[in-house]
C-alpha positions in Angstrom: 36.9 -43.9 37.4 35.9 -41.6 34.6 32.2 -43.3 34.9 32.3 -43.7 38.5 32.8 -39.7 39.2 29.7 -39.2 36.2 27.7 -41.0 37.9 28.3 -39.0 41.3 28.1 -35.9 39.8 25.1 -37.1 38.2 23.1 -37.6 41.5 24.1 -34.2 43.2 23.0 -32.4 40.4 19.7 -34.4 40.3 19.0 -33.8 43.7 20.3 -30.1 43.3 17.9 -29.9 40.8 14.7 -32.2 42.3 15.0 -30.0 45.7 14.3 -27.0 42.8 11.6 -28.7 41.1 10.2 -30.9 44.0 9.9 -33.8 41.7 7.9 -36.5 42.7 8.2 -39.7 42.8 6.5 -41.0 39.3 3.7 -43.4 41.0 2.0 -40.5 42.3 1.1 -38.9 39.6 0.4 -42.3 37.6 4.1 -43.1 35.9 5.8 -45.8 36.2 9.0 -45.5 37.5 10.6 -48.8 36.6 9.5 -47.6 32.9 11.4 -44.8 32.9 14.3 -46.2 33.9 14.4 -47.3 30.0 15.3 -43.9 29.4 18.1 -43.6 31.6 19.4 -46.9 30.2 18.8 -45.5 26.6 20.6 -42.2 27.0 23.4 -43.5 29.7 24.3 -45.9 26.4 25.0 -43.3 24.1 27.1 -41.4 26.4 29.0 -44.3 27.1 29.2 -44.9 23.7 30.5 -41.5 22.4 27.5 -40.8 20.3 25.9 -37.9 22.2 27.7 -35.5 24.6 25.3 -35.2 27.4 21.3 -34.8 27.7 19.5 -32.7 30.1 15.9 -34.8 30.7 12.7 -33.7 31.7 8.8 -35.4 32.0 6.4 -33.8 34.0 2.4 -35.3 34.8 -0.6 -33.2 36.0 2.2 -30.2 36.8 4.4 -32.4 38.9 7.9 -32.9 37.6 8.3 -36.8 37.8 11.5 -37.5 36.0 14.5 -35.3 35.4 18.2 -36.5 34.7 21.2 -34.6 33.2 23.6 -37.1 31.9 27.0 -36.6 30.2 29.1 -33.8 29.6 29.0 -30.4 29.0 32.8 -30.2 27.8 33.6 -34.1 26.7 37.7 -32.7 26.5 37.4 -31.8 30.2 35.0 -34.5 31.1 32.4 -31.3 32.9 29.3 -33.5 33.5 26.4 -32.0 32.5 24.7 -29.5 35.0 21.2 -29.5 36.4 21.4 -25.5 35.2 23.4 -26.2 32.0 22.3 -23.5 29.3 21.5 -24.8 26.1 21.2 -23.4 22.2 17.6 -24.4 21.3 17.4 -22.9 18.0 14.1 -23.4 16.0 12.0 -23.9 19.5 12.6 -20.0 19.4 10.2 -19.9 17.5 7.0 -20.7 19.9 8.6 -17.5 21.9 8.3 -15.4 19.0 4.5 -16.7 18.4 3.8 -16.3 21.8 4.6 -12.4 21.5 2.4 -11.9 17.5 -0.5 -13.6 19.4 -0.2 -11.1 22.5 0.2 -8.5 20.2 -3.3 -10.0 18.3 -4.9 -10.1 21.6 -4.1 -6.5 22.1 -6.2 -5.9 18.7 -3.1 -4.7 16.7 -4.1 -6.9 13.7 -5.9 -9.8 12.3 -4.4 -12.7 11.4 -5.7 -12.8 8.2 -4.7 -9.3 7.7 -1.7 -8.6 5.2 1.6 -9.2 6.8 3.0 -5.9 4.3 0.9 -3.3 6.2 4.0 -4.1 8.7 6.5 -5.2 6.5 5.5 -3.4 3.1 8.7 -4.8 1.3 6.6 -8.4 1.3 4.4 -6.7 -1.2 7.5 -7.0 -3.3 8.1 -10.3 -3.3 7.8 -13.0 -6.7 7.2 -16.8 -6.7 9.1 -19.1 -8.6 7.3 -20.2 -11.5 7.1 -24.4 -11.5 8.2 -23.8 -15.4 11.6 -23.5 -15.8 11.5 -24.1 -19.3 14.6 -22.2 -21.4 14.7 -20.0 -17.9 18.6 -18.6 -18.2 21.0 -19.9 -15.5 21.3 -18.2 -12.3 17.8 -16.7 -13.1 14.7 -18.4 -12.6 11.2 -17.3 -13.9 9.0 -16.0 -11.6 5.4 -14.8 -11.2 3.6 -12.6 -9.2 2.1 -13.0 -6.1 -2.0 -14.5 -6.1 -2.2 -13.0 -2.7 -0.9 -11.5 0.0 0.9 -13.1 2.4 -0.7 -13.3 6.0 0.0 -13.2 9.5 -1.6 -16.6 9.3 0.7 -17.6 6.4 4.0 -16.8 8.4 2.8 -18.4 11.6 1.6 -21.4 10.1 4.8 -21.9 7.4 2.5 -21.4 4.6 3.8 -18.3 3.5 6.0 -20.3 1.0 9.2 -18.9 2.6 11.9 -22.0 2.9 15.5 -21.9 3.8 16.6 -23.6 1.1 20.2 -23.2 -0.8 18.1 -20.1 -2.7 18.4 -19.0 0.9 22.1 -19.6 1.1 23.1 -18.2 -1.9 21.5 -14.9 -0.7 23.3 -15.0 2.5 21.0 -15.5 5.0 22.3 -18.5 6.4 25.3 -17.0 7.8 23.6 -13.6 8.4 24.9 -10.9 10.2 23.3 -7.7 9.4 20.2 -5.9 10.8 17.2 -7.7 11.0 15.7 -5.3 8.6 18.2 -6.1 6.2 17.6 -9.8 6.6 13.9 -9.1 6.0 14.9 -6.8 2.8 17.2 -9.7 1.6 14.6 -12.5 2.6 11.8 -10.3 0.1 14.4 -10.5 -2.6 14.4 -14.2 -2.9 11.4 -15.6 -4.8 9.3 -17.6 -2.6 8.5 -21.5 -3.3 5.4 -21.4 -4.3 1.8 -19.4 -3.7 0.9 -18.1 0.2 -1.7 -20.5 1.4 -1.2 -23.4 -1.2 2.1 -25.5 1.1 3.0 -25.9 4.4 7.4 -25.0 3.5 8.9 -24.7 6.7 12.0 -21.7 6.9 12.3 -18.4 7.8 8.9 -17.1 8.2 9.1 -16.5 12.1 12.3 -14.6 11.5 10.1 -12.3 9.3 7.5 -12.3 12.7 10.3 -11.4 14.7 10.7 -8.6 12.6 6.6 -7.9 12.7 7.0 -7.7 16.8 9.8 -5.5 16.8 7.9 -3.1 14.0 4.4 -3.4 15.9 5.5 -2.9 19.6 8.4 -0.7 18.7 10.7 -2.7 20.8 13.8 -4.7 19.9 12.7 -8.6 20.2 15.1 -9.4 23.0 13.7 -6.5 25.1 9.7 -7.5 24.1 10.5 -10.6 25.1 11.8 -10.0 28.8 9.3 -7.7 29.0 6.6 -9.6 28.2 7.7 -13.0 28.4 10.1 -14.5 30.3 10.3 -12.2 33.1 6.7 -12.9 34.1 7.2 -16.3 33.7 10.3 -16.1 35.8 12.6 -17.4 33.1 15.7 -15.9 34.3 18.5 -17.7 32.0 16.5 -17.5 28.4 17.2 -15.3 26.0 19.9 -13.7 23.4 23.1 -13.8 24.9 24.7 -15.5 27.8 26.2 -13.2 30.5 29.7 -13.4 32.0 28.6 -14.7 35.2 26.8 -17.5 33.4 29.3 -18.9 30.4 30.3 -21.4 32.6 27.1 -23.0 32.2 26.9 -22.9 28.8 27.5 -26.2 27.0 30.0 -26.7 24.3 28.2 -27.8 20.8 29.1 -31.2 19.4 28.7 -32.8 16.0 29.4 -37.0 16.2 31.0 -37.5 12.4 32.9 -40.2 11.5 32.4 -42.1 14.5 33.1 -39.6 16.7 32.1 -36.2 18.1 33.6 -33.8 17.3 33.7 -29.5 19.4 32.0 -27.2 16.7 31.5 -24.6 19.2 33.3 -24.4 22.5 31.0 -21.9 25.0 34.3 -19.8 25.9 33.9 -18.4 22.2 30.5 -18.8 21.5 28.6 -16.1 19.6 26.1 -15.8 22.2 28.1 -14.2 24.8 27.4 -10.6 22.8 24.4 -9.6 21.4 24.1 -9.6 17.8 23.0 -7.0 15.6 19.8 -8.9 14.4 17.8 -11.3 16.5 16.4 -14.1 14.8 12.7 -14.9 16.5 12.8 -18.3 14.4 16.0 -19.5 15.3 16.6 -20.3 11.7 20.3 -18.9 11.4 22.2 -22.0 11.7 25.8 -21.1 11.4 25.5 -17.4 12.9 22.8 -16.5 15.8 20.4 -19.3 16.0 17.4 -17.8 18.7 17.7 -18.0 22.1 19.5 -20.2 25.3 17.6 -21.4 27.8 17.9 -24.4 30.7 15.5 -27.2 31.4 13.6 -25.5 34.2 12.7 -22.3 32.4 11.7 -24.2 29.7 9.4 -26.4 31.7 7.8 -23.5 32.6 7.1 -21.8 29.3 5.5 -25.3 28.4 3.3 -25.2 31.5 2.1 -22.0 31.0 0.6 -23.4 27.6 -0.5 -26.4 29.0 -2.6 -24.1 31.8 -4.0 -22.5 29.1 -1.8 -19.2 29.0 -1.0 -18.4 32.3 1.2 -19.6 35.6 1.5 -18.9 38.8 -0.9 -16.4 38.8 0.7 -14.5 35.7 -1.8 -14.9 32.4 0.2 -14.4 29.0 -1.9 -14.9 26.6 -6.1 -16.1 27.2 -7.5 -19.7 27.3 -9.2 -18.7 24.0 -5.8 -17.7 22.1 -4.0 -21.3 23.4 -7.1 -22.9 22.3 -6.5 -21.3 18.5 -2.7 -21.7 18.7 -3.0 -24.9 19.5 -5.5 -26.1 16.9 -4.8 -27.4 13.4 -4.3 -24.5 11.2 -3.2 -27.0 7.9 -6.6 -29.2 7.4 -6.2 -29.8 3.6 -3.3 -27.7 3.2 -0.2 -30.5 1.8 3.2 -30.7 3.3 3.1 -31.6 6.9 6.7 -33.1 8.3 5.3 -36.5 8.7 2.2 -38.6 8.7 -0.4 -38.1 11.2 0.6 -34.4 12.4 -0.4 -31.0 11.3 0.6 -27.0 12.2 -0.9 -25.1 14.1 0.3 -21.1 15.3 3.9 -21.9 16.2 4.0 -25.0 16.8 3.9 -28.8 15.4 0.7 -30.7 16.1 -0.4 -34.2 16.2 -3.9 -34.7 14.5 -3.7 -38.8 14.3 -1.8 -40.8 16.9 -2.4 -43.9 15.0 -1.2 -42.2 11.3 1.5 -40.5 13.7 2.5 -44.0 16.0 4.3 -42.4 18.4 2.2 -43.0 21.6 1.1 -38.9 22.0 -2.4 -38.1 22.3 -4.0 -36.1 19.5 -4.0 -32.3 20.3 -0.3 -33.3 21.4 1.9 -30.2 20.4 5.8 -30.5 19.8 8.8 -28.8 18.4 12.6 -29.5 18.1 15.3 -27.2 17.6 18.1 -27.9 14.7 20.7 -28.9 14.1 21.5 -28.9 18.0 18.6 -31.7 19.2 16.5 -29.8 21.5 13.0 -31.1 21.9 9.5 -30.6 24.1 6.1 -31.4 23.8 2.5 -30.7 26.2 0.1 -33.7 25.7 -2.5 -31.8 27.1 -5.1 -35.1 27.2 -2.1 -36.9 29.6 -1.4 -33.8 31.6 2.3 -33.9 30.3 5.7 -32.2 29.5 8.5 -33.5 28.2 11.8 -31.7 27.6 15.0 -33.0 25.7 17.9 -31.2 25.4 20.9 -32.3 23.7 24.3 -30.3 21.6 24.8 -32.7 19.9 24.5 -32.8 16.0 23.6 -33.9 13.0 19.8 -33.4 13.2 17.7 -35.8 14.4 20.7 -37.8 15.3 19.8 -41.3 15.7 15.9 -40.3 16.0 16.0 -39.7 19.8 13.6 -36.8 19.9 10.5 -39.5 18.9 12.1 -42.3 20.7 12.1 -40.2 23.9 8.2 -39.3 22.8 7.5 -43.0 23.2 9.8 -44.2 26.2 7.9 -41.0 28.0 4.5 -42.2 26.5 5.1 -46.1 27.7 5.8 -45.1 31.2 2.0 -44.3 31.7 0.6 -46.6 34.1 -2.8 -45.1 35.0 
């Protein structure tokens, strides 16, 4: 019965939700649908097999939404199936919001990118690097050495700023932070960076630093330059900070599958995003306090079609064709450190630079991002015309690699 009623529930909110998106049927836009069935079949086996909690599903082609599916729960205890408008926690994919809003702000002439990032944030100029000779260094205090150079804009957009999040970055507090976000900055500066700006790709908290560099440069708190600016020109009505009363019902509960089970780690009646907290983190990077914003499927779908239209939708420009074009490029080249083989960084977001090195079907030029330790993932292959959106709550991260293996049962549905 329990399946039965799913799978009901599962089709009224898929048509709910195609009559939103007028979704096509996947032929048409040169998918095949028979292919994509593999990733109902994939997903639908997880649920079934108490490994996820629910997945909200999205692949679009040459604008046209061809696939969307919202399987599982919501709430597993009370067996609430997934909603076409469930609200999810996407964490580190905050991050391309917050990039979105320093490039405006670039566009606008405010800066350079390769301008110091302590004309804004003048307690960077403080900061040490650890020195990679520990030699008869005391305990509990590590040598360090000064700074070579600054630290750019650049550097914090590209993760080269040698910022990590580390268990440095624990011990300081800032996992669990709950201060202003000038005082995470001040506390972030206190923590000796990794190694030299410009030298490693580290990925950590450098776009909560850029948060930071928004709020200081537009004199606006982040949430507000974001609606502003953001999200409501691009009509994204249910992304951002906090999750009004009207709308907690939407919210799914956050799930963590240990010892072979899952297991509620946060229930959405008591989350912490139904008030605004005192700091807003712009990189999501706050695991086990405020990590970024909520969003759903749909406004999602529509941030990543603004990039994929070069900057603008529906009329509404964002950022220019020329600013995409640099966000969207390769900012690493030689630089070491990339996640994994075959893909580079580029203003915000991951990038894939060799799809044979990288062997997961995406074109090169293909950008991506996931958000931790929750399982939320998109990409825009700009070459195929694509989107695809993954959205899970469902920890540990990268559980059971589905955030690639829906990359590839997206990729193989390609017909024409």
């Amino acid at each position: 019965m329990r399946k039965a009623a799913l799978a009901i529930m599962t089709l009224l909110c898929s048509f709910a939700e195609a009559e939103a998106l007028q979704v096509v049927t996947p032929e048409s836009v040169g998918l095949s649908a028979e292919r994509l069935a593999r990733i109902d079949e994939t997903f639908r086996r997880l649920v079934d097999d108490g490994q996820i909690a629910g997945a909200s599903l999205l692949i679009s082609r040459r604008g046209q939404v061809a696939y969307r599916r919202d399987l599982g729960f919501m709430d597993v205890e009370n067996e609430k199936p997934m909603a076409s408008d469930a609200i999810f926690r996407i964490a580190s994919m905050t991050k391309a919001l917050t990039s979105v809003a320093v490039l405006q702000l670039f566009e606008q002439g405010r800066f350079m990118l390769d301008n110091p990032a302590a004309r804004f944030v003048p307690v960077l100029k403080t900061m040490r690097v650890m020195d990679p000779n520990q030699t008869g260094a005391e305990p509990g205090r590590p040598r360090t050495v000064a700074l070579a150079r600054d630290i750019t804009i650049r550097d914090l957009l590209r993760h080269t700023a040698g910022i990590y999040g580390g268990s440095r970055y624990t011990q300081a507090g800032l996992r669990n932070w709950t201060g202003s976000l000038q005082g995470f900055v001040d506390r972030l500066a206190s923590v000796p960076l990794d190694c030299q700006p410009g030298t490693r790709f580290q990925y950590g908290y450098s776009t909560d630093v850029l948060g930071y560099l928004v709020e200081v440069v537009s004199g606006k708190p982040l949430d507000e330059y974001f609606a502003e600016h953001i999200l409501t020109p691009l009509d994204m009505r249910d992304t951002g900070f906090v999750v009004p009363p009207d709308k907690v019902s939407r919210l799914t509960n956050h799930y963590s599958f240990a010892g072979g089970q899952l297991v509620c780690k946060e229930e959405a009646a008591t989350s912490p995003f139904l008030k605004r907290a005192e700091a807003l983190s712009g990189g999501g990077g706050w695991s086990y306090s405020y990590p970024g914003v909520v969003s759903t499927v749909r406004d999602w779908w529509r941030f990543m079609e603004m990039l994929r239209h070069h900057g603008q939708l529906d009329g509404v420009r964002i950022l220019s064709p020329t600013t995409v074009k640099l966000m969207c490029s390769d900012h690493l080249g030689a630089i070491p450190g990339a996640f994994e083989p075959g893909a580079g960084f580029g203003l915000g977001v991951g990038i894939v630079t060799d799809s044979v090195k990288h062997g997961q079907l995406a074109s090169n030029g293909t950008i991506y991002w996931a958000g931790g330790p929750h399982n939320t993932y998109h990409y825009v292959d700009f070459k195929e015309q694509m989107c695809g959106i993954l959205f899970m709550q469902t920890e540990p991260w990268n559980h059971l690699d589905l955030m690639r293996r829906f990359l590839v049962l997206s990729h193989q549905a390609i017909q024409e």
